[in-house]
Structures are given as structure tokens and as C-alpha cells.
C-alpha positions in Angstrom: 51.6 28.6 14.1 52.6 31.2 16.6 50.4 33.5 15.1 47.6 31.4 14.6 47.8 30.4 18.3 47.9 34.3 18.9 45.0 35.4 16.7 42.9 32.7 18.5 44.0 33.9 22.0 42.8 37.5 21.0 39.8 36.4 19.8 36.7 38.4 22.2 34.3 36.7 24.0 31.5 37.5 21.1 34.1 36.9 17.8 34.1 32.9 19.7 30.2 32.9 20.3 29.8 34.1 16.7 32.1 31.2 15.6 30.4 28.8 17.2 27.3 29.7 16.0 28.6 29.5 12.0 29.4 26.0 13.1 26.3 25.0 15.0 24.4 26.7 11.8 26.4 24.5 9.2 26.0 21.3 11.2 22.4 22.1 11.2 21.9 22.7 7.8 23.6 19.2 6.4 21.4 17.8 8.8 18.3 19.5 7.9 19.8 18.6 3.8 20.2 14.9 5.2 16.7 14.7 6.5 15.3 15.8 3.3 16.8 13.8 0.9 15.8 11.0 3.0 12.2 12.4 3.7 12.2 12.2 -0.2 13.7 8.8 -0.8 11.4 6.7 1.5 8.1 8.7 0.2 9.0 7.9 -3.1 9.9 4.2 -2.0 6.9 3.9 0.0 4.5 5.5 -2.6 6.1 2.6 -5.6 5.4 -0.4 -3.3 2.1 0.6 -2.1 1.4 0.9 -5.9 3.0 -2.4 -6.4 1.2 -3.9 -4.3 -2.0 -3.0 -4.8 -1.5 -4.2 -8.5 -0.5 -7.8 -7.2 -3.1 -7.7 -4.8 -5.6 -7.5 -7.5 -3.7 -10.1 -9.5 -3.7 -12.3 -7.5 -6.1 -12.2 -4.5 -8.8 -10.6 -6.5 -8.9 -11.0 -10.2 -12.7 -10.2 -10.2 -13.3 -7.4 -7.6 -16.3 -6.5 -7.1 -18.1 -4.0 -8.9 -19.2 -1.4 -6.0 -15.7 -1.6 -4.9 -13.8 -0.5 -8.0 -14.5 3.2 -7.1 -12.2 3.0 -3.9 -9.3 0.8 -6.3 -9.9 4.1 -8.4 -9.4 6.4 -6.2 -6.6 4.8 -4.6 -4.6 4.7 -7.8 -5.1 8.4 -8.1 -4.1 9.4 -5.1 -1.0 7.2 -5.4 -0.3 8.6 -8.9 -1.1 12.3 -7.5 1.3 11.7 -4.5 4.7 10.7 -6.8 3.9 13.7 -8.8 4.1 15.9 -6.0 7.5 14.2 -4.9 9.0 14.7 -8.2 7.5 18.5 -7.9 8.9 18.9 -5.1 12.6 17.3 -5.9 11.8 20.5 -9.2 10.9 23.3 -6.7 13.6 22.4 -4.2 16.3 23.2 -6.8 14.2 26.4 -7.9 14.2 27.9 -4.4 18.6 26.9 -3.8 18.9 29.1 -6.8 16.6 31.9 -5.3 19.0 32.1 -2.6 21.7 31.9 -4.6 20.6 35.2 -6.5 19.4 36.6 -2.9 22.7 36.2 -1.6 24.5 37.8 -4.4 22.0 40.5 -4.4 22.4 41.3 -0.8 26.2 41.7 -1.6 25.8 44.7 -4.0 22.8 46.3 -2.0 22.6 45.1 1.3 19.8 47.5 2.6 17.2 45.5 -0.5 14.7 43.8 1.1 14.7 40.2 1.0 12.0 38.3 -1.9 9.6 36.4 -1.0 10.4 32.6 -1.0 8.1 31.9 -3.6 9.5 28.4 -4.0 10.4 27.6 -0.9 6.6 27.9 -0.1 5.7 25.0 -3.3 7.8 22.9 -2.0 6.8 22.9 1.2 3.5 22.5 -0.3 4.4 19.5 -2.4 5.9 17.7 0.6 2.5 17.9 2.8 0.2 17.2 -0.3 2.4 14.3 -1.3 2.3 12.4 2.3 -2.0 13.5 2.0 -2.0 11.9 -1.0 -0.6 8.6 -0.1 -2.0 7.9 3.4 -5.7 9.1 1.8 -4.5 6.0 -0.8 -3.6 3.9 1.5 -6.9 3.8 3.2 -8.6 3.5 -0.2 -6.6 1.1 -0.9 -7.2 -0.8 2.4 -11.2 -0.8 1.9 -11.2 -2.3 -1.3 -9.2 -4.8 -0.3 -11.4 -5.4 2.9 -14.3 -5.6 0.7 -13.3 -7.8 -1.6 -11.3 -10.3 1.0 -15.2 -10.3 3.0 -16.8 -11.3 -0.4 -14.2 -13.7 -1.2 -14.2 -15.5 1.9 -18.3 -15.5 1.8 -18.0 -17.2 -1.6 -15.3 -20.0 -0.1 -17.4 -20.4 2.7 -20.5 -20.9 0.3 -18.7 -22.8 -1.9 -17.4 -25.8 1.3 -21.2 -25.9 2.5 -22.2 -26.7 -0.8 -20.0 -29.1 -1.3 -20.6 -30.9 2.0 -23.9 -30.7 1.3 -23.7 -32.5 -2.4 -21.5 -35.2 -0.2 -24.6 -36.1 2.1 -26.8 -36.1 -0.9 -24.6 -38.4 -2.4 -24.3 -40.6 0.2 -28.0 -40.5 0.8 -28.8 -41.6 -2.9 -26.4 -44.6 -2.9 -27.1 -45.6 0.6 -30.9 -45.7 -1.0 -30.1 -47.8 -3.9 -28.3 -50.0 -2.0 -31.7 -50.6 0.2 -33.7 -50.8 -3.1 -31.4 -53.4 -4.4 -31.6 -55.2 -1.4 -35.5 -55.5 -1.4 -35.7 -56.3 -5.0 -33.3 -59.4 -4.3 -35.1 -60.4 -1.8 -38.1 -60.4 -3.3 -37.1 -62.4 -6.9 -37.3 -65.5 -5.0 -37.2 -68.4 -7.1 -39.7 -71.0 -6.6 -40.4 -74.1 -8.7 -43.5 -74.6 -10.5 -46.6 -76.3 -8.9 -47.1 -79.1 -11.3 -43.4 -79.9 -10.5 -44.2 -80.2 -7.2 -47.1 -82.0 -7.1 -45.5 -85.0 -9.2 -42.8 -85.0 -6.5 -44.9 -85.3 -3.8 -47.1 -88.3 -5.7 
């Protein structure tokens, strides 16, 4: 303990500064680990539900979509399908580029003056992380226009569908409201009146 304590009061000015800076640099770098495992996690949640629901969406709200509209389900569905592939690239070239640095860093042991490689897979995945959020908002708005569409149409078709009805309703209840006078009227008229000979011997 003493000589800990001792080393640690001998320690210059620039040996602290450079000790605080290993610190700051490792607290930094679990961070920046921390963000992107979690950068990865919710873009590969996000980009599964968005693709779940599009599929009950058209289950269920529009079994028939229109047929203009399919191209924008298409192309939503691609870019969907295009944005988890470059998640799972990037989950591959994340790995590839720690073990870059892993051979960089033993490399610069035995021959420190070797200049450093270029970060050939640090580049992909940085790549495969902006394609992959592209890809899913570009989706997304496929996505919402073909839904759009086909909630318009389908609400044109209900509201269609009511007037007719209401219509049919009035015609109904102007065809029996008609027979009703026409039964009337023939009533009316199929009076029954007793024959004249009848009548004449009554009045005699």
C-alpha cells in the first residue's frame, strides 16, 4: 500500500493526463459498442414489424388491393427484404473489421514504423448501416402509399355501397307504398251492387 500510494504521488502531471485519457477512451468505446448493438437491435426490430405489418395489413384491410397499386406493395417488400440483409451484413462485416484490428495491433507490435491498412471493413459496415436505414424508410413510404390507395378506394366502395343501399330502401318503400294505393282503388271500385230486376220487383 505504501508503495502504491508512493508511485501514485510521483506520478507527473502528463503520466495523470495520459491516464485519464485511457480511461475517458475505454468509457467511450463501450459506449460507442453499446450504441451499436442497440442501433442494430431496433433496426432489425423495426424492419420485422414493418414487414409484419404490412402482410396483415393486406390480410386483412385489403385482401383485393388494387391493381395499379401492387407495384408500390412490391417495392416496399423489396426494400424491406434489402434493408435486413444489410443489417445481417453488417452484424458479418463488423466482426471482419474487430479482427482487422486485431492483426493491426499485433502487427504494429513487431514493426511499429508499418503503416496502418486501410479499414476495408470498417468502410462496409459503415456502408451497410446507412443503406440498411435507406432501405427501410424508402419502404416505409412505399409501404404507406399503397396503403393510402387502397384505404381511398375502399372507403369509395363503402360509401358506394351505403348510397345504394339507401337508395334500394326508397325504391322499396316507393313500390309497396304504390301497391298499397292500387289495392286501395281496386277495392273501392269492386262495389257490389244487386241486380236490376232484383230491384225493380222490390220496389213493385
Amino acid at each position: 500500500m505504501t508503495g502504491q500510494s508512493e508511485d501514485q504521488s510521483e506520478a507527473t502531471p502528463e503520466q495523470e493526463q495520459y491516464r485519464l485519457f485511457l480511461k475517458e477512451r475505454k468509457e467511450l468505446t463501450d459506449a460507442a459498442r453499446e450504441s451499436s448493438r442497440t442501433f442494430d437491435k431496433a433496426i432489425l426490430a423495426f424492419g420485422s414489424a414493418v414487414f409484419g405489418a404490412s402482410v396483415a395489413f393486406l390480410k386483412d384491410v385489403a385482401p383485393k388491393p388494387l391493381s395499379y397499386t401492387l407495384i408500390w406493395l412490391g417495392i416496399a417488400w423489396a426494400c424491406f427484404i434489402l434493408g435486413l440483409l444489410a443489417v445481417l451484413l453488417s452484424f458479418l462485416f463488423s466482426h471482419r473489421a474487430c479482427l482487422a484490428r486485431i492483426d493491426e495491433c499485433a502487427n504494429k507490435l513487431q514493426n511499429p514504423n508499418a503503416p496502418p491498412p486501410p479499414d476495408f471493413w470498417g468502410i462496409l459496415t459503415t456502408v451497410s448501416n446507412w443503406a440498411c436505414v435507406a432501405f427501410l424508410f424508402l419502404g416505409v413510404a412505399a409501404w404507406v402509399i399503397f396503403a393510402l390507395q387502397n384505404l381511398a378506394s375502399a372507403g369509395a366502395k363503402n360509401a358506394e355501397q351505403t348510397a345504394g343501399a339507401a337508395t334500394a330502401k326508397l325504391d322499396e318503400k316507393g313500390i309497396r307504398a304504390t301497391e298499397g294505393t292500387s289495392a286501395t282503388q281496386t277495392n273501392s271500385t269492386n262495389v257490389n251492387y244487386p241486380p236490376a230486376a232484383t230491384t225493380a220487383k222490390e220496389v213493385r
